[in-house]
N, C-alpha and C positions, 0 to 999 in steps of 0.2 A: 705453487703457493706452499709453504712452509706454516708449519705452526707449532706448538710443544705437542701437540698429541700426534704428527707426522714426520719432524724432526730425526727420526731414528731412523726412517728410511731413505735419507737424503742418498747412501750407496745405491741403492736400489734403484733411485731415481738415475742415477750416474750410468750406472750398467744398462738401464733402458736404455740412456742416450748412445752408448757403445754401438747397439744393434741399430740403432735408427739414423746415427750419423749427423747428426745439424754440426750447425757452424757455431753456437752460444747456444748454452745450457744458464737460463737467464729465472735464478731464483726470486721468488720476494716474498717479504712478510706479511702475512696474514691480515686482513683488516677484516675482521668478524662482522660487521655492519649490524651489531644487535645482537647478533647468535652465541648463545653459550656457550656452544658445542666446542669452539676454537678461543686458543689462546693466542695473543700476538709474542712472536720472539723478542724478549728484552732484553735487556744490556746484564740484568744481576743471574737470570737464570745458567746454571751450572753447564745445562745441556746446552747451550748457544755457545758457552766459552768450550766445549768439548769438539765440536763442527766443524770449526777448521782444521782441527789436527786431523781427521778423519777424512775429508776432502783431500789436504794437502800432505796427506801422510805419500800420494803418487804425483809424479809429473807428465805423464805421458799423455794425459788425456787429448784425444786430436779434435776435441771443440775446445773454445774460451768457456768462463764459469764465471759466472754473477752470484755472488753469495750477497743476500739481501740485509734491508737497513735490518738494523738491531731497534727497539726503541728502548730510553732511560726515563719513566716516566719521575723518575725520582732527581734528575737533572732541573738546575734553572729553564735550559732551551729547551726542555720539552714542551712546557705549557706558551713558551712566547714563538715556537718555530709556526712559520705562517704558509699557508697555501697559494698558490701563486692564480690557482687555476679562475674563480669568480672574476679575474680581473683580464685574463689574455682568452678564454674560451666560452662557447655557448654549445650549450647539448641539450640534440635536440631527434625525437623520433618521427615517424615518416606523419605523421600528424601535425608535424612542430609544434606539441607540447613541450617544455622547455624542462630543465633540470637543474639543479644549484652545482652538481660536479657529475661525475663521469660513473660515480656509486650510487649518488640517490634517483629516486622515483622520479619520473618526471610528471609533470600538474600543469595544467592548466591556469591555476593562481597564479604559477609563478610569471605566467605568458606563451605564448605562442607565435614562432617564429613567422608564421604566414597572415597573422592577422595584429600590425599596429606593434611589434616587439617592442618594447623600450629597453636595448644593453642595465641601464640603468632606471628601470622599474624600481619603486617602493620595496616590494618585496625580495629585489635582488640587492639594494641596499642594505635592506636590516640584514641580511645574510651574512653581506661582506662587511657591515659594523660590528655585528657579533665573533666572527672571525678578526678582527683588527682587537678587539677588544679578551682575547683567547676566552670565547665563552664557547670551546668546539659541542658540537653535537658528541654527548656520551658513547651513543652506539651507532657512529660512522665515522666522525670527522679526526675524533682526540686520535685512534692506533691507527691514522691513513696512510698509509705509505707515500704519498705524493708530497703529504709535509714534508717528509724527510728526502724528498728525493736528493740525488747525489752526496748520500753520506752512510753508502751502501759498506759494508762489512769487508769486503774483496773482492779481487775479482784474480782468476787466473787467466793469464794469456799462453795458447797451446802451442804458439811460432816462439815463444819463447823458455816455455817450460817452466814457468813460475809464476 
């Protein structure tokens, strides 16, 4: 996970994967779920536009590289990009208390998957009406990485060196 306050060791992270070997070195941004502590990587900040040069200042690296979404909270698509996940998933822990995505808590209001689920319960509605309607949750849903899935930064491939 990446963030403005970790960003600077993206090398660091790179030279781990040297000793440890994988096959994709597979970054992504940050979604702070509430917590101050972390910034999500945006589109205006200097230090994201500086990241790939320093990533791809080498080609030899023998994993792929996933360099993660950016977000523009100051774009039109920021506020209208939608989540896919309310509509194709259900998360659920060995309880089957249920979950709105794959980040939040999961509750009992929202349902349980062992006793009478409804996919489309009351409270799995207004969920996904406030999401069709971009009203996201401040501290999870607005900087989620999944809204933005496939509209990642980069990516380097190491069979081909670029």
């Amino acid at each position: 996970m990446l963030s403005e306050e970790n960003l600077h060791e993206i090398n660091f992270m790179l030279e781990f994967a040297h000793e440890t070997r994988p096959f994709l070195v597979n970054f992504q941004n940050i979604n702070p779920l509430g917590c101050e502590d972390f910034t999500p990587l945006t589109a205006s900040s200097q230090k994201v536009h500086q990241m790939p040069k320093g990533v791809t200042s080498r080609n030899d690296y023998p994993f792929d590289i996933g360099l993660p979404v950016t977000i523009d909270p100051e774009s039109k698509r920021f506020a209208f990009q939608k989540c896919p996940q309310q509509w194709t998933m259900a998360w659920f822990y060995d309880k089957g208390h249920l979950a709105y995505c794959c980040f939040l808590e999961h509750d009992d209001a929202i349902g349980n998957m062992f006793q009478d689920y409804d996919f489309n319960s009351r409270s799995m509605i207004d969920f996904r009406r406030k999401m069709i309607e971009n009203r996201y949750r401040k501290d999870s849903c607005l900087s989620c990485l999944v809204r933005f899935m496939g509209q990642e930064y980069g990516y380097f491939h190491a069979s081909r060196g670029e």
